[in-house]
C-alpha positions, 0 to 999 in steps of 0.5 A, a space after each residue: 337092815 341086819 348085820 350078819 357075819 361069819 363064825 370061822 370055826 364052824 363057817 355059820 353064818 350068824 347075825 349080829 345083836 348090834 348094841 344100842 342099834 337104834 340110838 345109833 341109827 337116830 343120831 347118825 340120820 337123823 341128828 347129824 342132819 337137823 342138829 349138828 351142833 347136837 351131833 358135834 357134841 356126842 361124838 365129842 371126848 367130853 361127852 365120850 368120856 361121860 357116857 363111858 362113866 354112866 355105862 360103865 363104871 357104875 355097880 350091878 344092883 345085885 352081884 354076884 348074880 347080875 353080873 353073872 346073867 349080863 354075862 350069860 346074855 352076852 355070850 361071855 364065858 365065864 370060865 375063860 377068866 382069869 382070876 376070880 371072876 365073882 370080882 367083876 362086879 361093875 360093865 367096866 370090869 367085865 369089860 376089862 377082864 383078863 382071860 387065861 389066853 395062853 391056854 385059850 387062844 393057842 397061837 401058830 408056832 411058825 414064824 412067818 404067821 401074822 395073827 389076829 390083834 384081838 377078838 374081833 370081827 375082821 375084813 381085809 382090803 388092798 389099795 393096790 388096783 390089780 389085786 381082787 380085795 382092792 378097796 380104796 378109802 371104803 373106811 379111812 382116808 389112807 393117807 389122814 388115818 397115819 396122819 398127814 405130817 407122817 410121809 415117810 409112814 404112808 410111803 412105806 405103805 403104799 399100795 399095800 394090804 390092810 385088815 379092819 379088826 372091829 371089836 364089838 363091847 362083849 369082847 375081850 378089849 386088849 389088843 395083842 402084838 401081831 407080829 414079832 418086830 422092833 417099835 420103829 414109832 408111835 404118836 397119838 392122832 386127836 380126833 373124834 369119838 364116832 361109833 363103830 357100829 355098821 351102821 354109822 360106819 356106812 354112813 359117816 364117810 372115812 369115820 375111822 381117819 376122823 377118830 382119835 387114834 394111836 398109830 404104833 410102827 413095827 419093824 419085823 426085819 430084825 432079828 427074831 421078828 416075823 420078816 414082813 417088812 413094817 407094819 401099822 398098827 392103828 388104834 381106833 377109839 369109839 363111842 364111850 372109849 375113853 382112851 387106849 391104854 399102853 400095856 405091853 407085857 411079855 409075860 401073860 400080864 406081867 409087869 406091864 410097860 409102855 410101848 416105846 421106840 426101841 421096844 422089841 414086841 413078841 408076837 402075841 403079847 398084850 399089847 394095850 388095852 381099850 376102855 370099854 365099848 366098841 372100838 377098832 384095831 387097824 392093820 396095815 402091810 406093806 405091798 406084796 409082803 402078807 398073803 391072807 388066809 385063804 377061808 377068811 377071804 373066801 367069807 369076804 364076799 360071800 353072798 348068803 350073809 346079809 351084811 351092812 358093809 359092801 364094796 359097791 355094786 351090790 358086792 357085800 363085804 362079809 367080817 370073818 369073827 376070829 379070836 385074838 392070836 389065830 392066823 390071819 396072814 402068812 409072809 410072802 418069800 417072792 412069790 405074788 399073793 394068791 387071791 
């Protein structure tokens, strides 16, 4: 089946050239039936870590000019780089190039907009049953995603709304702060290596809770920060993502530090950076706090996209693609959601 998501700029729909697509199909069917222990060891950080190097890390045959048609055949723009962009002379390099995203990908100057964490392919849910995006336990198990040694944490956000940022390998893979807020806490969740592609996602039940992890909580109701209360940030390594790495840098890419409790995080700013391929950034709000945009769940169920995603019955879930730092959501002052 073909995977089709919607453009947000234009409202076109276009189809997804899902990367390895087979291969994932045939490990996620066939192999994690008959050979588990096959399976177990793919989607292992040994066998993770490995893939990467082979994909990744070794040289273009013949660059400059290589590098340049995998680019082109990618849909990545050259001119967006920052920096000379003949250097990027390895998939790993491309993968984790630098854009100049403070002229590329203008942000809402009003303070109580949520924006986009990445590049990315979004969908939204609610845990709360009154509300028309209720989706419960379609990605992640709620409470195993934050970590079952974490009750405070999923108390907080009981009840509240989610966004699901998926990042496919042709992305720019640094994560940017969403909100303005103080780093309340942050921990790494071990887990495994599972693909992000739709296709193992539908099939493997929870994959993104059973995946290795970095959960990052942000309180905005300090001064200077968005007001929406606390939020979480989770994310979600994949297939041949090595590790996610913590960067955060208020200037540009700047003198970057690691994210600790206490940091103050302004809205916008690198934040970490994914190892390459496809991974996942997680959102999560607390209830009755963000109202999404209004276009991005008019896509959520549209019906002249083929997606692999669905909420059940037949109902698609259709991903809105969107660039990092544009608005996803804005606060609620005391008034309930408008869905």
């Amino acid at each position: 089946m073909k995977h089709q998501y919607i453009e947000r700029e234009t409202r076109q729909v276009r189809t997804e050239a899902l990367v390895g697509d087979p291969v994932v199909n045939a490990i996620y069917s066939s192999v994690r039936e008959n050979a588990s222990v096959v399976f177990n060891l793919l989607v292992s950080r040994q066998m993770s870590a490995l893939l990467g190097a082979v994909s990744y890390d070794l040289p273009f045959r013949h660059p400059p000019v290589n590098h340049k048609a995998f680019m082109a055949s990618h849909g990545i723009d050259l001119s967006e780089v920052d920096g000379d962009s003949s250097c990027l002379d390895s998939y790993r390099k491309v993968f984790e190039r630098h854009i100049r995203y403070w002229e590329l990908r203008p942000m809402p100057g009003a303070e109580d907009t949520v924006v986009s964490p990445a590049d990315s392919r979004m969908l939204m849910g609610s845990f709360a049953r009154e509300k028309a995006i209720f989706i419960k336990d379609k990605f992640f198990a709620f409470t195993e995603l934050l970590g079952p040694d974490k009750p405070a944490w999923c108390n907080a956000f009981e009840d509240g709304d989610y966004a699901v940022c998926r990042l496919t390998p042709d992305k720019y893979h640094f994560n940017h702060t969403p909100v303005a807020g103080r780093v309340e806490d942050i921990y790494e969740i071990n887990g495994s290596y599972h693909s992000c592609n739709p296709g193992a996602v539908v099939r493997e039940v929870t994959p993104y809770s059973k995946n290795r992890r970095v959960v990052t909580v942000i309180n905005t109701d300090v001064p200077g920060g968005t007001g929406i209360g606390l939020l979480a940030m989770v994310e979600v390594v994949a297939m041949m993502i090595g590790r996610i790495v913590q960067c955060y840098s208020k200037d540009r890419y700047h003198d970057p530090v690691n994210v600790v409790p206490g940091l103050f995080l302004h809205k916008g700013c690198p934040k970490s950076l994914f190892r390459p391929g496809s991974s996942t950034t997680i959102l999560m709000f607390q209830k009755d706090k963000i109202r999404f945009s209004r276009d991005l769940l008019d896509n959520l169920h549209r019906t002249d996209a083929a997606s692999r995603f669905s909420a059940g019955f037949g109902r698609p879930l259709v991903e809105t693609d969107l660039q990092v730092r544009s608005e996803i959501a804005r606060r609620v002052n005391n008034t309930p959601p408008f869905f």
